[in-house]
C-alpha positions as CSV (number, residue, x, y, z in Angstrom):
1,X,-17.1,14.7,124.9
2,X,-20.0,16.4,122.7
3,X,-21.5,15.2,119.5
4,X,-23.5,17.7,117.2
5,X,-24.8,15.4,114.7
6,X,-28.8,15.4,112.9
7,X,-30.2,13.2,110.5
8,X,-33.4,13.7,108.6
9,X,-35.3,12.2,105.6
10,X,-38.2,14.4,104.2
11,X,-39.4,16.2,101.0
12,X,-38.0,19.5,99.6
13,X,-40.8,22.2,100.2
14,X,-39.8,24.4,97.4
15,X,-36.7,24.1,94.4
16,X,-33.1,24.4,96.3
17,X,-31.9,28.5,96.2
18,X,-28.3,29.2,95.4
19,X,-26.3,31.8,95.3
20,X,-22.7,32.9,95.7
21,X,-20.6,34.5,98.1
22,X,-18.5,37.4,97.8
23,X,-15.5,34.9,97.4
24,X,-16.9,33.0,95.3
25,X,-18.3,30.1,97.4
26,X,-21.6,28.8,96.7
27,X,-23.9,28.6,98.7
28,X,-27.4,26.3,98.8
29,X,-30.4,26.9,101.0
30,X,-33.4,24.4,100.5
31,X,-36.4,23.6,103.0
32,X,-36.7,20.2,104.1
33,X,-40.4,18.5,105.7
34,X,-40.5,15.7,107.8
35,X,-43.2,14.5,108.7
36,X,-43.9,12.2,112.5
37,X,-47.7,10.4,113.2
38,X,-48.6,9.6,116.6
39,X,-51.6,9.0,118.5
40,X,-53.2,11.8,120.9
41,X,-54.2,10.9,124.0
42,X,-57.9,10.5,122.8
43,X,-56.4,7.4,120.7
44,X,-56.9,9.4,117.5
45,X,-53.7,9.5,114.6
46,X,-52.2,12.8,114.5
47,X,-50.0,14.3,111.8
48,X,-46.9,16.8,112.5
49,X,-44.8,18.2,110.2
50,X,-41.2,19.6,111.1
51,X,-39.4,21.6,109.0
52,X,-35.3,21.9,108.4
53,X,-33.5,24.6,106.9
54,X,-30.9,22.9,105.7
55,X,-27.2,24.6,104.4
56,X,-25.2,23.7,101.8
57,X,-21.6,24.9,100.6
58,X,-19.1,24.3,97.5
59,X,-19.8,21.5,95.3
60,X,-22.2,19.8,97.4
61,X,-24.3,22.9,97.1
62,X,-24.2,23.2,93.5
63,X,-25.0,19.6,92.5
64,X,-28.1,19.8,95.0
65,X,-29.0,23.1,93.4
66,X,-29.0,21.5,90.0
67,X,-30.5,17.8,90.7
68,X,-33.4,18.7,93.2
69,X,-36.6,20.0,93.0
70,X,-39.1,20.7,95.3
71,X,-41.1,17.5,96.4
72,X,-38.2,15.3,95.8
73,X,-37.3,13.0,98.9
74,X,-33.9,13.7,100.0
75,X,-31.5,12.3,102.9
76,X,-29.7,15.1,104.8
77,X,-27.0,14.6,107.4
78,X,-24.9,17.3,109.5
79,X,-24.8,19.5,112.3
80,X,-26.9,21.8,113.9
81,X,-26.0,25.5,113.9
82,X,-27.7,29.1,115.5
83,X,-26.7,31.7,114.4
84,X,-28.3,35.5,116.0
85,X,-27.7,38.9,114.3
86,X,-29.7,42.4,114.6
87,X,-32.5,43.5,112.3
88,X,-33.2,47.4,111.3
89,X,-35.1,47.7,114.4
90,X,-32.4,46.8,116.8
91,X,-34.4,44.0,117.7
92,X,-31.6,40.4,117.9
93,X,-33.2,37.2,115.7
94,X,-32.0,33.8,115.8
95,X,-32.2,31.3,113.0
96,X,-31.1,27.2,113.4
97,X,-29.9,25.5,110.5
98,X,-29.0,22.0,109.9
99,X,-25.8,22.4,108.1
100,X,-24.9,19.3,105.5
101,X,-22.0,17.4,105.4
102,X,-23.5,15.1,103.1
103,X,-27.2,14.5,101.2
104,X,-29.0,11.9,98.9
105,X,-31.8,11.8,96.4
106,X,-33.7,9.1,97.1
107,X,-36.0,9.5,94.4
108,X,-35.8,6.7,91.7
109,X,-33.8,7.1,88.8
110,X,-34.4,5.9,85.0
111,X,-32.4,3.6,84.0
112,X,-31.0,3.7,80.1
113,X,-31.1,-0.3,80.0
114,X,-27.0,-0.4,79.4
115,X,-25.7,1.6,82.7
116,X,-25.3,0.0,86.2
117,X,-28.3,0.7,88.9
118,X,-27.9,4.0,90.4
119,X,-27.0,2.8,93.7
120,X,-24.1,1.5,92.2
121,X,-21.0,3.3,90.9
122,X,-20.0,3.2,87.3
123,X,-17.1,0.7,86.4
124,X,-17.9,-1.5,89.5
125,X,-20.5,-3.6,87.6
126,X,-18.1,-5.4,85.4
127,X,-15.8,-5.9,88.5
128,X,-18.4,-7.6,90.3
129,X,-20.3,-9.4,87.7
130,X,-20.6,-13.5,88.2
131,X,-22.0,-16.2,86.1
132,X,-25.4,-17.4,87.2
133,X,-26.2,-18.9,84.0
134,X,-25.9,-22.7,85.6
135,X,-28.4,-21.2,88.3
136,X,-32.2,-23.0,88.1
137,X,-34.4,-20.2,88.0
């Protein structure tokens, strides 16, 4: 049994880049920060940033090329892939991406005052709604 599976919550460090395959496919690259603090052996904070190229096709790709922008806190979940190939000089190059299966915004929304929260779907609000009118606060 194997499991190839990543996780990562962090800011975008520049707008999302798409483009299109030959077939037709699109294609969304985007840079993803996270950031880890820890103390050093001297008992001092330290600060590390790690950053994720992260991979996204089809649909999923275009809706994160057209809702995110860089500095906006995202949730990113997939798999990890290498991929090598050959420069002009011969010379072979390696490049690990985190490829998505499924992302987030977790920046805030505005809300228009008559739709549900974001976090919830439209049309389930009226299925769930309850009175609390008898309630004392």
């Amino acid at each position: 049994m194997s499991l190839n599976k990543c996780m990562i919550i962090g800011n975008l460090g520049k707008d999302p880049e798409m483009r299109y395959t030959a077939s037709g496919t699109a294609v969304t690259q985007m840079s993803v920060a996270t950031n880890r603090n820890y103390k050093d052996p001297q008992g001092e904070w330290q600060s590390e940033t790690e950053w994720f190229r992260v991979v996204l096709w089809s649909e999923q790709g275009e809706r994160a090329a057209e809702n995110l922008r860089k500095g906006n806190k995202v949730y990113v979940e997939g798999r990890m892939q290498t991929r090598s190939w050959e420069d002009q000089a011969g010379q072979k190059k390696f490049m690990t991406e985190l490829i998505a299966s499924h992302f987030s915004s977790l920046e805030r929304k505005e809300r228009d005052g008559d739709g549900p929260p974001p976090s919830e779907p439209a049309g389930q609000r009226a299925s769930q709604a309850e009175d609390f009118s008898d309630l004392p606060f």
